[in-house]
N, C-alpha and C positions, 0 to 999 in steps of 0.2 A: 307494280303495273308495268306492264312491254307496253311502252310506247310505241317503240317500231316497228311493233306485229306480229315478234316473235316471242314465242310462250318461255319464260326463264325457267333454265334450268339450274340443278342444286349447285353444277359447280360454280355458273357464273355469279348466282348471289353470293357467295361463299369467297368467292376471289374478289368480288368487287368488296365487300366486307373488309374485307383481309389488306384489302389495298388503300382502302379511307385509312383505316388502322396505321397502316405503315408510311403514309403520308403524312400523318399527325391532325386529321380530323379528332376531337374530344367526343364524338355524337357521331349516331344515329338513328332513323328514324323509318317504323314501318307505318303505312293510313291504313285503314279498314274499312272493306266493303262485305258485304253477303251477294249483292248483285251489283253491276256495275254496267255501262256502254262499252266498256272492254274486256278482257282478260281479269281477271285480279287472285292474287293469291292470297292464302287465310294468312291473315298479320300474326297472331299467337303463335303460328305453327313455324312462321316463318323465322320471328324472331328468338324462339328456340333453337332453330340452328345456328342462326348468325351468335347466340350466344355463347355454343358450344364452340365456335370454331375463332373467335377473340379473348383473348383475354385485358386489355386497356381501355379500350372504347365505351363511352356509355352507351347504352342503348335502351329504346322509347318504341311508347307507340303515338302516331299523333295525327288524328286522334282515334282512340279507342271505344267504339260504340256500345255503353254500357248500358243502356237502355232494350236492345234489340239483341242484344250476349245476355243480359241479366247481371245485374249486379255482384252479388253470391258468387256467379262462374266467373265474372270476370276479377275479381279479386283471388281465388284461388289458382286462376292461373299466371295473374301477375307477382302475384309472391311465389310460384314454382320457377317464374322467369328472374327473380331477384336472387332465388340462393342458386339456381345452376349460372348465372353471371357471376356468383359472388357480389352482389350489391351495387350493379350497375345499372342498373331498372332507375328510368322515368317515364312515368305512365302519364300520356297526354288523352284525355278521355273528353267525350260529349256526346249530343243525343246525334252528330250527324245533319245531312241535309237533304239526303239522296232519300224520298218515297220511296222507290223499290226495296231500301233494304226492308221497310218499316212493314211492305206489303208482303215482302217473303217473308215475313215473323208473322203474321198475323197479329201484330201491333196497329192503334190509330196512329196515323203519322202527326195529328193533331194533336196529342198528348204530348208528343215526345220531350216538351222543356218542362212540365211538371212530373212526367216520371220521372226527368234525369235529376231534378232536385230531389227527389228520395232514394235513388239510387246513388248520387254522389254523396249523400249524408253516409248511405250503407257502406260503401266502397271505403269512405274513409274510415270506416270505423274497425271493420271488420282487419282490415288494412293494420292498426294500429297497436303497436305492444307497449303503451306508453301501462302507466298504471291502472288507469281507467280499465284498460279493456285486456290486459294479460290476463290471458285465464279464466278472463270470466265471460259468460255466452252474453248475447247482445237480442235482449226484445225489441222488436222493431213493429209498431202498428200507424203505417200510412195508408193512403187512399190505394194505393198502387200495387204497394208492398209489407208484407206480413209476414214477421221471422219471431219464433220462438227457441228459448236458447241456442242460439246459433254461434259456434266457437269453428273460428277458420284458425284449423292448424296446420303444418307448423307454420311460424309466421316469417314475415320477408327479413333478409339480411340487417335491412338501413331500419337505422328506429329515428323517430317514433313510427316510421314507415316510408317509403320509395318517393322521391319528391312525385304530388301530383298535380300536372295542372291541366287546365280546360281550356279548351277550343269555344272561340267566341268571335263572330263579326265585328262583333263591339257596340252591343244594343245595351243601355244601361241596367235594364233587370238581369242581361247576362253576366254583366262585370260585377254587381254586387252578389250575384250569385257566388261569383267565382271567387269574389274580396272574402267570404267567410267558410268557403270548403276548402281551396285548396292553395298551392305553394306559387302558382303564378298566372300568369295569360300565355296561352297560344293563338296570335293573331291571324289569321287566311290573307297572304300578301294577294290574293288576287280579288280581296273584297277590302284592303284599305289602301291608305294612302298615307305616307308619312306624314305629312300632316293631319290626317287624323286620326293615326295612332299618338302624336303626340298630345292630344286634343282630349282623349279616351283613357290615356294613361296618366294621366294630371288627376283627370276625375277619381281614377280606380286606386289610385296612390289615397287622394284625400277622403274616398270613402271606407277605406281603410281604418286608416287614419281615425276617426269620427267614429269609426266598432272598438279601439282598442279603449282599456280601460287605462288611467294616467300611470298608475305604479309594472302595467305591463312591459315587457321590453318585446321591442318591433321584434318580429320572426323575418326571414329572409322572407324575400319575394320577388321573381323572377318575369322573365317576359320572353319574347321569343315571337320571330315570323316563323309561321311553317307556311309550305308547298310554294317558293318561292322555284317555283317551275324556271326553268333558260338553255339557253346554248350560247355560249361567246363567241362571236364567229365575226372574223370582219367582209364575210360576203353579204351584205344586206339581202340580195335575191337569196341564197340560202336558205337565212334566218326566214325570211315572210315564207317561203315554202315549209318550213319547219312547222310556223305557226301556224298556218293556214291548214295543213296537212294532217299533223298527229296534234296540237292539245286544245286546237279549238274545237272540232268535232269532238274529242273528249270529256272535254270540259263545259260545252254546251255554250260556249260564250266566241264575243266579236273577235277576231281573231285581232284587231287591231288594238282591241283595250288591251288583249295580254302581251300585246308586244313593249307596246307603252310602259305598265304597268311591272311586268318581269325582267328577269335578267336575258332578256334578246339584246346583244349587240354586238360591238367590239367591247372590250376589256377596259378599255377608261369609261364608255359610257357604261357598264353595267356597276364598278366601280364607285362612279359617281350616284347611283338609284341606290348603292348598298351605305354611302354615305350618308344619305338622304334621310334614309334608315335609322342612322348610328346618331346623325345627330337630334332625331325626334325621338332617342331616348331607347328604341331596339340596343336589346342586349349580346342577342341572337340570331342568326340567319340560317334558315335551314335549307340549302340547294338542294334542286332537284331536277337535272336533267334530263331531258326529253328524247337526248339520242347522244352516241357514242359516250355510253357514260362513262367510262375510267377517262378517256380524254379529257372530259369535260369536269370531272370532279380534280384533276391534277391542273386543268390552267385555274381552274377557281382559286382553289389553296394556293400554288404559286402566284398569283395577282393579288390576293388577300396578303399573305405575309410580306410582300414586297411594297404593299404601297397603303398597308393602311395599319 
C-alpha cells in the first residue's frame, strides 16, 4: 500500500526488498486486500516477485485472505511461492476485516469466521506432505466447503509444510481456533495492547496446553505483532501531521490512539513501546512505515540492534 499517494512501482518494491535483505532484516511481509480506501497491490503477485529478486529473507503474507481467494487457490499459490523462494514462505492467513473485500466476492461478510474454520482445516491439509496426506487426495464435506479427491501438487518446499499462522484480535474462539490449525498468532498492534497481548497469550499458551495429549512432545509455536504501522522522527508536529494525514484516514481510526499506540516518536520512545512488547511476551515485530521507507526501515534496524 503507497501511503504517500504514489502508486509503487516494480523497481521500488524490488529495491526496498533488496535493501531490508542487505540490512539483515530475517522477514518480510505483504497484507491483502481485493478493495481497499487506498491504492493496494495483489499480495500473491507481489510476493512472487519480491521472491524472485532475494535470496535470504523470509517472506509471508500477513495476512492472507483465505476465505474471499478460496482455500484450494490460496494453497496452490503458496506452495508455488515456497519452491520459487526455496522454502522461505510463512503464510500469515485469516478471514480479514474489511466488508468490501467480502462484497467484491459475493461472499456474506457474516460468515466469514466459520468459513475460515473450514478453509484453514483445507489450507492445512492440502498444504501438508506429512504421511497422512503425500499422495493421497483429501475428501472434504463442510457447510461451506466440498472437495472430492482433491491432491495439490507439487507440494511446498518446508515439510510438513510452510509455517502457518493466523491473524487474530485476540477474541477467545479466535485463539483456540488458532491453538489447533496452525503454527502461531499474528496479533494487529493497532487493536492490542501489550498488556493484553500478554494477557491473551498466557491463555492461548495453556489452551494449548489442555489439547495436547501427555506422551505428545510440544510443536513450536510462535507469536508475532503485525502492521505495527510508525515513523521515528523527533519533530512531534511531523509525526501528528503524519498521523493525521496518511494512516488515520486509512485506517478509519483516531488518529491519536494510532499515535499512542504505534511506533510515532523519537527512537527511545518507540524503543521503549517495542519493549513493552518484548517484555509481554512478543517474539516479533513487524514495521511498517508510513512514509520515506528505506529511511525508516534502516533507523528501525540500526535502533533495534544497538539498544535492544
Amino acid at each position: 500500500m503507497g501511503f504517500d499517494g504514489n502508486e509503487p512501482t516494480k523497481e521500488q518494491i524490488i529495491s526496498l526488498a533488496q535493501y531490508a535483505e542487505a540490512l539483515g532484516y530475517d522477514s518480510l511481509s505483504v497484507n491483502d486486500h481485493i478493495v481497499f480506501h487506498t491504492s493496494w497491490l495483489d499480495a500473491i503477485a507481489t510476493l512472487s516477485a519480491v521472491a524472485a529478486a532475494t535470496r535470504r529473507i523470509l517472506i509471508g503474507t500477513s495476512i492472507l485472505n483465505i476465505v474471499v481467494r478460496n482455500p484450494v487457490v490460496c494453497a496452490k499459490a503458496l506452495a508455488a511461492i515456497d519452491i520459487l523462494s526455496s522454502g522461505r514462505l510463512f503464510a500469515g492467513v485469516g478471514p480479514g476485516s474489511h466488508i468490501g473485500d467480502y462484497d467484491a466476492c459475493g461472499i456474506d461478510f457474516n460468515e466469514r469466521w466459520p468459513r475460515f474454520s473450514e478453509a484453514l482445516e483445507i489450507l492445512v491439509k492440502l498444504l501438508n506432505s506429512s504421511n497422512n496426506y503425500s499422495g493421497e487426495p483429501l475428501d472434504y464435506n463442510g457447510k461451506y466447503y466440498t472437495l472430492k479427491d482433491m491432491l495439490l501438487t507439487p507440494k511446498p518446499v518446508q515439510k510438513p509444510h510452510p509455517p502457518i499462522y493466523v491473524g487474530s484480535w485476540g477474541s477467545d474462539a479466535g485463539l483456540k481456533r488458532l491453538a489447533k490449525y496452525s503454527n502461531g498468532w499474528m496479533a494487529s498492534a493497532y487493536n492490542i495492547t501489550p498488556a493484553k497481548f500478554k494477557e491473551k497469550w498466557n491463555f492461548l499458551l495453556a489452551y494449548r496446553k489442555s489439547l495436547r495429549k501427555e506422551e505428545e512432545e510440544e510443536e513450536p509455536f510462535d507469536n508475532s505483532v503485525m502492521s505495527m504501522f510508525g515513523y521515528i522522527h523527533d519533530d512531534k508536529d511531523k509525526i501528528r501531521k503524519v498521523v493525521k494525514e496518511i494512516l488515520s484516514p486509512a485506517l478509519r481510526r483516531p488518529a491519536e490512539d494510532l499515535e499512542q499506540m504505534l511506533l510515532f516518536g523519537s527512537l527511545d520512545e518507540c524503543l521503549q513501546k517495542i519493549k513493552d512488547f518484548v517484555n509481554a511476551g512478543v517474539n516479533r515485530i513487524h514495521f511498517w512505515p508510513v512514509l520515506d521507507y528505506k529511511d525508516q526501515i534502516r533507523i528501525f534496524k540500526n535502533g533495534i540492534s544497538a539498544n535492544l
